[in-house]
C-alpha positions in Angstrom: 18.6 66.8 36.3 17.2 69.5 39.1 19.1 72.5 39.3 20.7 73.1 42.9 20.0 76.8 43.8 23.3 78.5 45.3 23.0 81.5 47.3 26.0 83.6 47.5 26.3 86.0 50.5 29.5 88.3 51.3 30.3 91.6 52.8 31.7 92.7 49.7 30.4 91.9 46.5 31.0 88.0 46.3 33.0 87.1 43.4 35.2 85.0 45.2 32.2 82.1 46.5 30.8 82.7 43.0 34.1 81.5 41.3 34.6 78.8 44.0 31.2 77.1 43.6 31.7 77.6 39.7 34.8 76.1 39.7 33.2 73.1 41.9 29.9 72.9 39.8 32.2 71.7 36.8 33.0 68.7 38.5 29.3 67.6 38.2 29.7 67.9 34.0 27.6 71.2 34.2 27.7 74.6 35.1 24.0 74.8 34.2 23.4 72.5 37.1 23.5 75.4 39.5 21.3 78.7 39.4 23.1 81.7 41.6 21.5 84.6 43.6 24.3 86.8 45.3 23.5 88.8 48.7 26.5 91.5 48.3 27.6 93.7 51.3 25.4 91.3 54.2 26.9 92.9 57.2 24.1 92.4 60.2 21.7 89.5 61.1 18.7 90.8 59.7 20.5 90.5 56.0 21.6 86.9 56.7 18.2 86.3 58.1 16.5 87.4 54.9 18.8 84.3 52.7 17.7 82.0 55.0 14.2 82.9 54.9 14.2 82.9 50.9 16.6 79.5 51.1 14.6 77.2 53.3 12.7 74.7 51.8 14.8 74.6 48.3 17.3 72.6 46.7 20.2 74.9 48.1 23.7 75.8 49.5 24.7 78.8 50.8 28.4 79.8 50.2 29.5 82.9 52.4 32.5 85.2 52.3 31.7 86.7 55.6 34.8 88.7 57.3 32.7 89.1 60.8 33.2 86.2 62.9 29.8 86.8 65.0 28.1 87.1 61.7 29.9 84.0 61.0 28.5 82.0 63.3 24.8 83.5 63.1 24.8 82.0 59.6 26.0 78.8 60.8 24.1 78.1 63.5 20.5 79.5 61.5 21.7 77.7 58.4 21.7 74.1 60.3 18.2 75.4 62.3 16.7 75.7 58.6 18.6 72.1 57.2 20.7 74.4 54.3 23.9 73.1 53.1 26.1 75.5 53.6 30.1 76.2 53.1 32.7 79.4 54.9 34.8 79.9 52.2 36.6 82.1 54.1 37.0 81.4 57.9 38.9 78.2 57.7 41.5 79.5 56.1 41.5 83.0 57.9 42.1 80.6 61.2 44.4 78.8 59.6 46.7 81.2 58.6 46.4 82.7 61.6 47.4 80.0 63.5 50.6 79.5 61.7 51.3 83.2 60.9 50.5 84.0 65.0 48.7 86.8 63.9 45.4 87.9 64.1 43.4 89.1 60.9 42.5 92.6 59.8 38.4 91.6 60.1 38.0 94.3 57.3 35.4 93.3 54.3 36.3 94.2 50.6 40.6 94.0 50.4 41.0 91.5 47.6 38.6 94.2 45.6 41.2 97.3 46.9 44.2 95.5 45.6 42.4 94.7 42.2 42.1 98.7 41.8 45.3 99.5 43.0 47.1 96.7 40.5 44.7 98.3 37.6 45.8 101.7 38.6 49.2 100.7 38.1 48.6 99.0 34.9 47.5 102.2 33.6 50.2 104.2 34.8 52.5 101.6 33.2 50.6 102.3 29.5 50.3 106.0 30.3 54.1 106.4 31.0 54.9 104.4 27.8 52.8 106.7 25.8 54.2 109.6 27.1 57.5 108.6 26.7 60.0 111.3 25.2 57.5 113.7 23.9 56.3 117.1 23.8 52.6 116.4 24.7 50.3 119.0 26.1 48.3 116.2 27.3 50.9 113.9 28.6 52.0 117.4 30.5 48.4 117.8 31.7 47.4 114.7 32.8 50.7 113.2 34.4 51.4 113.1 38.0 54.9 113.6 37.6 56.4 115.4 34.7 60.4 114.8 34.0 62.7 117.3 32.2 66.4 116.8 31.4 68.5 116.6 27.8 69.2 113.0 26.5 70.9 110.3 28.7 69.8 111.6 31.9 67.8 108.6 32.9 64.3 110.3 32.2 62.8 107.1 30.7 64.2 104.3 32.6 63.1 106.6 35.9 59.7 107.0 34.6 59.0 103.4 34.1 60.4 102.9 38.2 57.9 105.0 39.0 54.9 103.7 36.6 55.5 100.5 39.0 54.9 102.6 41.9 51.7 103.7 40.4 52.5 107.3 39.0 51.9 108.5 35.7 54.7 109.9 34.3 55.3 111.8 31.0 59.1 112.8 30.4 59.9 116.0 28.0 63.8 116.1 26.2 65.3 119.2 26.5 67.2 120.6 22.8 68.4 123.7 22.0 66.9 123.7 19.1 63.4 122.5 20.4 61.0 124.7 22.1 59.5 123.2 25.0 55.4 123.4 25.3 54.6 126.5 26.9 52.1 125.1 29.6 55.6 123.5 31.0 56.8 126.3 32.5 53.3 127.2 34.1 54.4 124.0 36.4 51.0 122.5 36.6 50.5 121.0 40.2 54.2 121.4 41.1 54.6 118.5 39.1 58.1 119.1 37.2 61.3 117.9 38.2 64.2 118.5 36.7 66.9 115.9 35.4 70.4 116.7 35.2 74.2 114.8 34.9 78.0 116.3 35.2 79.4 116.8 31.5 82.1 114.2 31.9 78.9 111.1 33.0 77.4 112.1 30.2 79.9 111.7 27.9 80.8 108.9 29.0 76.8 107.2 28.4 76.7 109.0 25.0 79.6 107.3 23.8 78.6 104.1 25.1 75.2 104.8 23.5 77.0 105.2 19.8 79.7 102.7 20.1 76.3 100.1 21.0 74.6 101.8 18.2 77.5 101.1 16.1 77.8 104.9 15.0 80.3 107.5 14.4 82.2 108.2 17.9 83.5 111.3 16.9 79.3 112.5 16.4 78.2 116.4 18.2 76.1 114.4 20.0 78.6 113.1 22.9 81.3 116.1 22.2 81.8 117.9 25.6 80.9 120.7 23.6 77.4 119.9 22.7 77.5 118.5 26.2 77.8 121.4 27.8 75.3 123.5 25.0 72.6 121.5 26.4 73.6 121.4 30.1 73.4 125.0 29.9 70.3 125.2 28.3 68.5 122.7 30.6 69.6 124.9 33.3 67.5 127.9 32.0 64.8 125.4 31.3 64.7 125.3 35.1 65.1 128.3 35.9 62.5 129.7 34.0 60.0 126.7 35.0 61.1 127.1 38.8 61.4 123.7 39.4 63.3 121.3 41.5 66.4 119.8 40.4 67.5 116.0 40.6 71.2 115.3 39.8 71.4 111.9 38.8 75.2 111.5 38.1 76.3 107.8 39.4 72.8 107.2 41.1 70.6 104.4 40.3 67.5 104.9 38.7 65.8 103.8 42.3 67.7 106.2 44.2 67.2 109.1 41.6 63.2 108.3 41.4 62.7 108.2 45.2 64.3 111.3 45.2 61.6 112.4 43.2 59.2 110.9 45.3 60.3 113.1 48.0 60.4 116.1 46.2 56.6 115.8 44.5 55.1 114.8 47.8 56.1 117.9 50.1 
């Protein structure tokens, strides 16, 4: 069988006609059945010119991602003066959903390609922010966009995932008395740490929970006022030495804490 020659023109790279004319080409029992040769970034009528020139006279289609409605129609109408199959990928459907949206599109090439990079940026502030997760890294400390400080139970993890989502990479440092905290944490990096804290009483409250789930020893240091307060206190001069801001997150939700946040890393 003769191979069909399909040429694939867009104004941003073209992946999309390539996986449409793929996805078509297995109906015919073969992918083999079609040879491709992409035009990426066309955007005048010189460059849709040059495809037509190189497809007349073959066994070929041309399937166009083309955002520019005048550039559109040049193709059209010199695709039908030349006899080449041809099919808009795009344009129907831009009309169509304009039509029942009653709105008119942006006309702005390459924005399926921007929200693939901004869904893999997210992904890897997801698996940076799990990495970083309750440690005393140099490099999470370094690298993060937004560094979190506060003693056990003060919402430093479940906040740091929130704002993974949002794209952030977010490393989270527990405060102990008998821990020293990396040194490079009180140079503030960027402006980038924010401290967590919780009134004595919350805590306790979330500690015991914590052991009674945990199915340990209630009457533990670890959710005694007493300790409580040890580690309260000493997250304060955490602070105060860093010279960062402070985020109380007693009775807040983790969304409200985390913008919050948001506000206080982007002034």
């Amino acid at each position: 069988m003769s191979k069909a020659l399909a040429f694939i023109v867009s104004d941003s790279i073209g992946e999309t006609a390539r996986q449409v004319v793929e996805a078509a080409a297995t109906q015919f029992n073969s992918t083999t059945a079609v040879e491709f040769k992409s035009f990426s970034y066309v955007t005048d009528n010189d460059d849709v010119s040059k495809v037509i020139d190189e497809a007349r006279n073959q066994r070929s289609i041309i399937a166009f991602t083309l955002i520019n409605p005048d550039l559109r129609e040049y193709l059209k109408t010199e695709a039908v003066k030349a006899d080449i199959e041809y099919v808009d990928i795009m344009g129907p459907m831009m009309e169509a959903l304009g039509n029942v949206l009653d709105k008119d599109p942006k006309l702005q090439p390459g924005l399926v390609r921007e929200l693939d990079e901004e869904y893999f940026k997210k992904v890897d502030a997801i698996e940076f922010t799990v990495q970083y997760d309750d440690r005393n890294d140099i490099e999470g400390i370094k690298e993060a966009d937004i560094v979190l400080v506060g003693v056990s139970r003060t919402s430093k993890t479940p906040m740091s995932i929130y704002l993974s989502y949002r794209g952030y990479k977010v490393a989270n440092i527990p405060l102990v008395p008998e821990v020293t905290p990396p040194k490079i944490l009180y140079n503030n990096p960027d402006h980038k740490v924010i401290g967590l804290t919780i009134d004595s009483e919350t805590l306790n409250e979330i500690r015991q929970e914590r052991l009674k789930t945990l199915g340990l020893n209630m009457k533990s240091d670890y959710a005694s006022l007493s300790r409580i307060t040890e580690e309260l206190n000493y997250s304060y001069k955490v602070f105060n030495r860093i010279g960062c801001p402070v985020v109380d997150v007693s009775n807040k939700s983790v969304e409200e804490s985390s913008n919050t946040v948001l506000k206080l890393i982007q002034k």
